[in-house]
C-alpha positions in Angstrom: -9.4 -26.7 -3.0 -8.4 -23.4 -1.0 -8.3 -20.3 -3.0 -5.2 -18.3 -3.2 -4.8 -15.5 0.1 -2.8 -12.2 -0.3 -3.1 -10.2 2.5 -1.8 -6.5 1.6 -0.8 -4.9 4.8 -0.2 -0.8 5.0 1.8 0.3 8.2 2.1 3.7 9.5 5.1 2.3 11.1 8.4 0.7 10.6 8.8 -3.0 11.0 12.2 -3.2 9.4 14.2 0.0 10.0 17.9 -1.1 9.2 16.2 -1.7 5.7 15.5 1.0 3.3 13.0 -0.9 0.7 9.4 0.2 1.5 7.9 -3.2 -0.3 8.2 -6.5 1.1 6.7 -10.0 0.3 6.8 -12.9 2.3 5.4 -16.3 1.9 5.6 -19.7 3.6 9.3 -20.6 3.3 11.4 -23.6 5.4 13.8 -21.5 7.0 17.0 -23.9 6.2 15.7 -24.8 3.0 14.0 -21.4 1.4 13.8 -23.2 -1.5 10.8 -24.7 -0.2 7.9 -23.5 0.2 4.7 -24.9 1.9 2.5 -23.0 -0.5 2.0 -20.9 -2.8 -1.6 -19.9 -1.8 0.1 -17.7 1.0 1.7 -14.1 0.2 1.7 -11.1 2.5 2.5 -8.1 1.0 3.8 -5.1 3.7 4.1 -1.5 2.8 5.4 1.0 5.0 4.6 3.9 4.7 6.4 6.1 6.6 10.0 5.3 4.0 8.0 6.6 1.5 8.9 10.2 1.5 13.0 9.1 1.6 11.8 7.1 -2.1 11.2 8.1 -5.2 10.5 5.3 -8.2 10.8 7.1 -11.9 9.6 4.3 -14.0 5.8 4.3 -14.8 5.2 0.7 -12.9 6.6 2.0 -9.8 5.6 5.3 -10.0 1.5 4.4 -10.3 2.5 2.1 -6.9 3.7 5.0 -5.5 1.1 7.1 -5.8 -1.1 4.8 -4.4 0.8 4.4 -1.3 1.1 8.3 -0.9 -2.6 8.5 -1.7 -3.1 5.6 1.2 -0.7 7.8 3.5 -2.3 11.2 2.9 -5.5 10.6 2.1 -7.0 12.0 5.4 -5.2 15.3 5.0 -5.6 16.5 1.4 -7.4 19.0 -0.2 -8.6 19.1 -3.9 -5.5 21.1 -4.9 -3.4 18.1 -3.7 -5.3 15.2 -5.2 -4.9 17.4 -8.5 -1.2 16.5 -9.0 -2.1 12.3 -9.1 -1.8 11.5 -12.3 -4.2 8.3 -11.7 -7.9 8.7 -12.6 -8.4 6.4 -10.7 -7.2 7.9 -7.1 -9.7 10.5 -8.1 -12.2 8.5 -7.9 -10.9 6.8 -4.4 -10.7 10.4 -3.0 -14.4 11.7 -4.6 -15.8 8.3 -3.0 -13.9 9.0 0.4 -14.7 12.3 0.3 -18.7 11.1 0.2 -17.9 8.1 2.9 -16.4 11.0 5.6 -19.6 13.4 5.2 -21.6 10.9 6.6 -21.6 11.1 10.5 -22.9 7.5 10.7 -20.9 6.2 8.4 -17.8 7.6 9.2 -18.8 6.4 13.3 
């Protein structure tokens, strides 16, 4: 009766450095058998951020990720003339409502 769980989990760290993916996804797996898994109600998704600026994804798919991730990693230090080059409408709006969220003293406390 439990409802799937993804947690999505954005690190301004490293976790796995001798790997160069940015993007991992684990789930409940035996760890002789990894065949099996417990559930499929559990998935954790990890993003670091930090690899990002050694990537660069071409295709649209991973290119919309991507700009997500930057946006997430940059967010707190760009200007309008930056959030101009996302090509998501979307970010815009994530920045605009940001933007609103940070010139509140109470709310950003």
């Amino acid at each position: 009766m439990l409802k799937p769980v993804i947690g999505i989990h954005f690190l301004g760290y490293e976790i796995f450095p001798e790997n160069d993916d940015f993007r991992f996804r684990s789930d409940l797996r035996d760890v002789r058998h990894p065949k099996l898994s417990l559930t499929d109600h559990l998935t954790l998704h990890i993003f670091e951020l930090p690899k990002l600026e050694r990537k660069a994804y071409p295709g649209r798919k991973e290119r919309k990720l991507f700009e997500w991730l930057y946006f997430f990693n940059h967010a707190h230090d760009e200007d309008e003339t930056m959030i101009a080059h996302y090509t998501n409408p979307v970010i815009h709006k994530a920045h605009e409502s940001l933007r609103q969220l940070s010139a509140d003293e109470d709310t950003r406390r």
